[in-house]
N, C-alpha and C positions, 0 to 999 in steps of 0.2 A: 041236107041239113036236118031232113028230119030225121036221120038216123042218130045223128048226134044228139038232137036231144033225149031220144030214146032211152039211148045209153048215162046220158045223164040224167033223168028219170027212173032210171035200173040204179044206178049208182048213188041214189036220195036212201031210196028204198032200199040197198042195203045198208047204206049207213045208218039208215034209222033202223033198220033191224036188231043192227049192234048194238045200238044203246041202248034197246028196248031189253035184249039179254043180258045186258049186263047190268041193266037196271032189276031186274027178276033175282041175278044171282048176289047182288048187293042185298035186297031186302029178304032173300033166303036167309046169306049169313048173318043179320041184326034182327032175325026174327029168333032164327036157332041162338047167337047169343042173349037175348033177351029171357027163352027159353031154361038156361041155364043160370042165370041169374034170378030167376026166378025162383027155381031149385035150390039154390044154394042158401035164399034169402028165407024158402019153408023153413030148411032144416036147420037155420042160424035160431031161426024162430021156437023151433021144438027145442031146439038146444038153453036156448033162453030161460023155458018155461018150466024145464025141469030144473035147472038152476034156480029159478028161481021159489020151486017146490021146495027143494032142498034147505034154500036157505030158511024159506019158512017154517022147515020144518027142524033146524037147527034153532031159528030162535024162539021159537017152543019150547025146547028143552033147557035153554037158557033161562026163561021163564020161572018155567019147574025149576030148578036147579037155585034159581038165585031166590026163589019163594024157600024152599028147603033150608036152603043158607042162615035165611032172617027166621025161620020158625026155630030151627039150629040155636043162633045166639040168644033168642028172643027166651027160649027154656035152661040157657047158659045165665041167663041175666038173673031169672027167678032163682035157681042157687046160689046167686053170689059168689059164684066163680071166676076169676077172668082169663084163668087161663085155658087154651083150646085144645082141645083132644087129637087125640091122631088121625083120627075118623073126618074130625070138625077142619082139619087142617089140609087134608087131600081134598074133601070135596072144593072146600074154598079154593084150592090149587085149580082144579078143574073145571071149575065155573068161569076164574081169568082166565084158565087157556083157551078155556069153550071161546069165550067172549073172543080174544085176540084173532082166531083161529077163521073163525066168523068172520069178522072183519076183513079180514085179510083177504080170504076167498073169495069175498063179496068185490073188494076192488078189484082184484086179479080179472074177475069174471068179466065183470064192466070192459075194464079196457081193452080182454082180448077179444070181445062181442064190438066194441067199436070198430078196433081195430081191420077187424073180417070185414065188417060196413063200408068202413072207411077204402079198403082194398077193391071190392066188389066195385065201390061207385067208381074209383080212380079205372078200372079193368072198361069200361064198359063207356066210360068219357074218352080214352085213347083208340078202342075200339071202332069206336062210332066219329073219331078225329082222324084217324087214318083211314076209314071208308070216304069218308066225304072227301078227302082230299084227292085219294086214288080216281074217283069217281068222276072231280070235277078234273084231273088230266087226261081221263079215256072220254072224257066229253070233249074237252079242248083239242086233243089229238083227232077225234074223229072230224072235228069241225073245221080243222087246218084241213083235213087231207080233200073234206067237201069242199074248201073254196079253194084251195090248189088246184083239181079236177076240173073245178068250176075255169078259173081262168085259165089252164089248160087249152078246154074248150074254146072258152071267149077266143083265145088266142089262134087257134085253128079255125075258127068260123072268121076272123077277121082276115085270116090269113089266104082262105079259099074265096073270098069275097074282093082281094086283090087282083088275083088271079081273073077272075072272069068280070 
């Protein structure tokens, strides 16, 4: 009899082994993906930041441009002129495109900067949805096969305990 429990004292002990490796190589892989999202969320970051150089540095020139503009009519108005030159009529063209242009890029930028966000978290909530899950059937499986074993056992110890 005491060999029996032996063997099922050997057999705890590899079961718990099992879960203990496969509890290592789960938080392997949500360490290395955490790793990678972590990366990816630097470079969304650096990516951001020149974006958002740029724009500052577009509406700057906007600025300049629309200051130009008013100094522009403002020495139109002192002649008593009211019609606009061809010079006066292109900038003015290029300060609304400047402006539209701006704008546009600015919301493009947004939502494709969300959108990466938005991606990353969804990646990283399914990742970590199908570990847990995987994790708690190589748990349940290991745990069926330990009380299967188990009453196995019981069963043959009840069995040899007939006998004599």
């Amino acid at each position: 009899m005491e060999e029996g429990e032996e063997k099922e004292g050997l057999r705890t002990v590899e079961c718990l082994r099992g879960r203990l490796l496969a509890e290592r190589q789960v938080s392997r892989f949500v360490k290395d993906e955490a790793d990678l999202i972590t990366r990816k969320m630097e470079e969304l970051e650096k990516h951001l930041k020149e974006e958002i150089r740029l724009r500052e540095k577009a509406e700057k020139r906007l600025k300049f441009l629309m200051k130009k503009l008013v100094s522009i009519k403002g020495s139109r108005s002192f002649e008593g002129s009211d019609q606009l030159s061809s010079s006066e009529v292109s900038c003015l063209s290029s300060v609304s495109t400047s402006a539209s242009k701006l704008e546009e890029e600015t919301h493009e930028n947004r939502f494709l900067e969300e959108e990466k966000v938005d991606q990353a978290t969804e990646n990283v909530a399914s990742t970590e949805e199908e570990e847990s899950s995987s994790k708690l059937k190589d748990v349940s499986s290991d745990e069926a096969s330990v009380v299967a074993s188990t009453s196995s056992h019981e069963a043959e110890s009840e069995a040899s305990n007939d006998f004599s």
